[in-house]
C-alpha positions as CSV (number, residue, x, y, z in Angstrom):
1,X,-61.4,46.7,-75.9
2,X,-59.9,48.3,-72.9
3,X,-56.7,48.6,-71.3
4,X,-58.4,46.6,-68.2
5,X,-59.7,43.9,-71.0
6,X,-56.1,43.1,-71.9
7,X,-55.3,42.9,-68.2
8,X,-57.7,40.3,-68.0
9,X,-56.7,38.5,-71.0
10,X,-53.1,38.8,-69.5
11,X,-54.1,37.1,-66.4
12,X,-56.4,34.4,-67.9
13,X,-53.6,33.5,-70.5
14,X,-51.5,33.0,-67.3
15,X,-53.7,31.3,-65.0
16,X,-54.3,28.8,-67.8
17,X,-50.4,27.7,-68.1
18,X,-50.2,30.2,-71.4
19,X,-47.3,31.7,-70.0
20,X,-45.9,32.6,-73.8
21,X,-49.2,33.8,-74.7
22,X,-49.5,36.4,-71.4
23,X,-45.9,37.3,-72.0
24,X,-46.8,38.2,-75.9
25,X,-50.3,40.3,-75.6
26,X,-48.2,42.3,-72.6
27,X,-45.6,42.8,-75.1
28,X,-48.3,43.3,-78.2
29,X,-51.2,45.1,-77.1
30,X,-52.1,48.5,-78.2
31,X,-51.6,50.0,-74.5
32,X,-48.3,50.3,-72.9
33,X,-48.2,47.7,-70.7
34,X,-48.0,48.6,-66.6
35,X,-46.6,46.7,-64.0
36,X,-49.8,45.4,-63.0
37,X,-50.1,43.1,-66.3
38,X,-46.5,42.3,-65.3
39,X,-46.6,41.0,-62.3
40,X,-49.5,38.9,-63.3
41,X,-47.7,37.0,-65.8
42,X,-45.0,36.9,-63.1
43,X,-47.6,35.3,-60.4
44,X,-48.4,32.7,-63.3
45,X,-44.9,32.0,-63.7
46,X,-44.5,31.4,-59.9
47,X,-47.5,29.1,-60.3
48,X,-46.1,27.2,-63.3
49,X,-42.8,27.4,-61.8
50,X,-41.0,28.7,-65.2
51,X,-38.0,31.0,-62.9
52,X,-36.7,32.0,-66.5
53,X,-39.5,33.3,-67.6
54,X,-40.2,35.2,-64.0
55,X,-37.0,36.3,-64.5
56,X,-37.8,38.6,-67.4
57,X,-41.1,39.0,-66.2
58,X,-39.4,40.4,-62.5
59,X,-37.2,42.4,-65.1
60,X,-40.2,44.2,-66.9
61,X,-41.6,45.3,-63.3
62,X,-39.0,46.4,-62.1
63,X,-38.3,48.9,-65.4
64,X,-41.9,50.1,-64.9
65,X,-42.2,50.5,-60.8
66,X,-38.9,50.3,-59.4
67,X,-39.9,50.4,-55.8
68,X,-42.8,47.2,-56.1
69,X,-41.9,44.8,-53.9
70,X,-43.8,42.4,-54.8
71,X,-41.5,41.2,-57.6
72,X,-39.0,40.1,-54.3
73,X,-41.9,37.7,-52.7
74,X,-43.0,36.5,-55.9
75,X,-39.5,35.6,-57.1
76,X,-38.2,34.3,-53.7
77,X,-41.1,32.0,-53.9
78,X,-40.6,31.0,-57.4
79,X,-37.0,30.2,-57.0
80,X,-37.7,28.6,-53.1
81,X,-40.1,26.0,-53.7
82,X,-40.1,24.4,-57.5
83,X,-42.0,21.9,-58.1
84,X,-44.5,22.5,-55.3
């Protein structure tokens, strides 16, 4: 498997309310993740409004790509509307 086959694992795992499971293969697979796997288990987070886990999720980003600023929207919205 390919980098890009974990990615979509990643993002499956997270669509599907795996948040735990997204977080792990990031963490776990044989690539190093990028901030592109990490703002997808961030977007999931949003959408299963978890704001610690997009907390550490925002965290992992941020080590990885500094300047995204994606982490800001997705986190703002996390922490804005809870429960939507």
């Amino acid at each position: 498997p390919t980098h890009q086959h974990f990615s979509c694992m990643i993002d499956a795992l997270g669509r599907a309310g795996r948040l735990e499971s997204a977080r792990e293969l990031a963490e776990t697979m044989p690539f190093e993740a990028q901030a592109v796997n990490w703002v997808c288990v961030l977007g999931a987070c949003r959408d299963h409004d978890d704001l610690e886990a997009s907390s550490y999720a925002a965290r992992r980003v941020l080590e990885l790509d500094p300047k995204n600023g994606a982490v800001y929207v997705l986190l703002a919205s996390t922490a804005r509307d809870p429960g939507r």
